[in-house]
C-alpha angles and dihedrals in degrees: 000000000000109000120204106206113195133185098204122006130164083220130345080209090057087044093054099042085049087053099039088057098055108041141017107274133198127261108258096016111171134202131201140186138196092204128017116206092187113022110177126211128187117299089020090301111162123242111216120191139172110245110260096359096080137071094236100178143153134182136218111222129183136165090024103109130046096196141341091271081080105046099097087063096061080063095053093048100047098045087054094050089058088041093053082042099059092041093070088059088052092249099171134212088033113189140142124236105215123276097031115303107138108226128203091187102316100332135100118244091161156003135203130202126181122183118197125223119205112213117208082234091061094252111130118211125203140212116195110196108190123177116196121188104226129167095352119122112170109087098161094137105037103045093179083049119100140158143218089264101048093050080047120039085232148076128250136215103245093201087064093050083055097054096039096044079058100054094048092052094048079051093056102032079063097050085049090075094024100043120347086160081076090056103036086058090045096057091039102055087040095058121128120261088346116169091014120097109263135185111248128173138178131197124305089354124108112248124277143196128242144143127236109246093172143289112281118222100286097052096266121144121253122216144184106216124196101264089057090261117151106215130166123216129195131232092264096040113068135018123213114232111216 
């Protein structure tokens, strides 16, 4: 693994995508910040991180998928690396909030974000942006926001976190060709709220109630309505209210 360490960077996604498209990387090249200007979440969202005390990391992935049908599983891979990860500091109450928001309870420890290139010969190149937090403590402003330290009364090498992030997803990368059904039940069992009635609303309608039955294959939300109706909802369409 070749590992980028950066004092100050806008997005270690936007810096490897500059580099990848300039010269030949290696496979599994990380970045890492100290401080992030312009951290990106799913839809556009924000990440905000206090400078040194955060795992600020993206990784540079090639050769990995043969074509978009198999994106969403990228997703499911990569939040249960962090996941096994997390588990072997006894970070407790473990679960994933679909898409991929890793939950200590019902607060944020991370967020994950992977953006997809499309080569004109076909490859397809990724960049898998995670942001871990770490050390920080002072959530003020972000009350469904936590950190390791928080969930464990200690502080925690980040360095550590990096090389050990990598290895679990090269683990499940691997299971991804060999057995994706292993980590399809994994996510799924591990899915936030799922099974209990939960507020959801989308935009411009009022709220409404359901209950998560699952993700279908392409990474929609599946919910049970009122009115016993199955529907599936994509990440831009609807907002859990917890």
């Amino acid at each position: 693994m070749k590992l980028i360490k950066l004092d100050a960077i806008d997005s270690t996604n936007d810096f490897l995508k500059g580099i990848s498209a300039t010269q030949e990387l290696e496979n599994y090249t990380v970045v890492t910040a100290e401080n992030q200007t312009k951290g990106k979440g799913q839809m556009g969202a924000v990440w905000n991180s206090e400078k040194s005390k955060n795992l600020i990391m993206s990784v540079f992935v090639k050769d990995l998928l043969v074509n978009s049908d198999e994106i969403y599983k990228l997703n499911i891979a990569t939040a249960l690396a962090v996941i096994e990860v997390l588990k072997t500091f006894s970070i407790k109450n473990l679960s994933i909030k679909w898409p991929n928001d890793i939950m200590s309870d019902n607060f944020k420890l991370a967020g994950i974000l992977i953006e997809n290139s499309f080569k004109s010969d076909g490859s397809i190149t990724t960049i898998i942006g995670i942001g871990l937090n770490v050390n920080q403590t002072d959530f003020d402003n972000l009350p469904k926001a936590s950190s390791m330290a928080v969930v464990a009364n200690a502080t925690f090498d980040k360095d550590e976190l990096v090389v050990l992030i990598v290895e679990r997803l090269k683990v499940n990368f691997e299971l991804l060709s060999t057995n994706p059904d292993v980590l399809w039940k994994s996510y799924l069992d591990l899915l936030f709220k799922k099974g209990i009635p939960m507020a959801f609303s989308i935009a411009n309608q009022k709220p409404f109630m359901g209950i998560i039955k699952g993700v279908s294959n392409r990474g929609k939300l599946v919910l049970l309505l009122e009115n016993d109706r199955i529907e599936e909802y994509g990440i831009k369409e609807i907002q859990m209210l917890y």
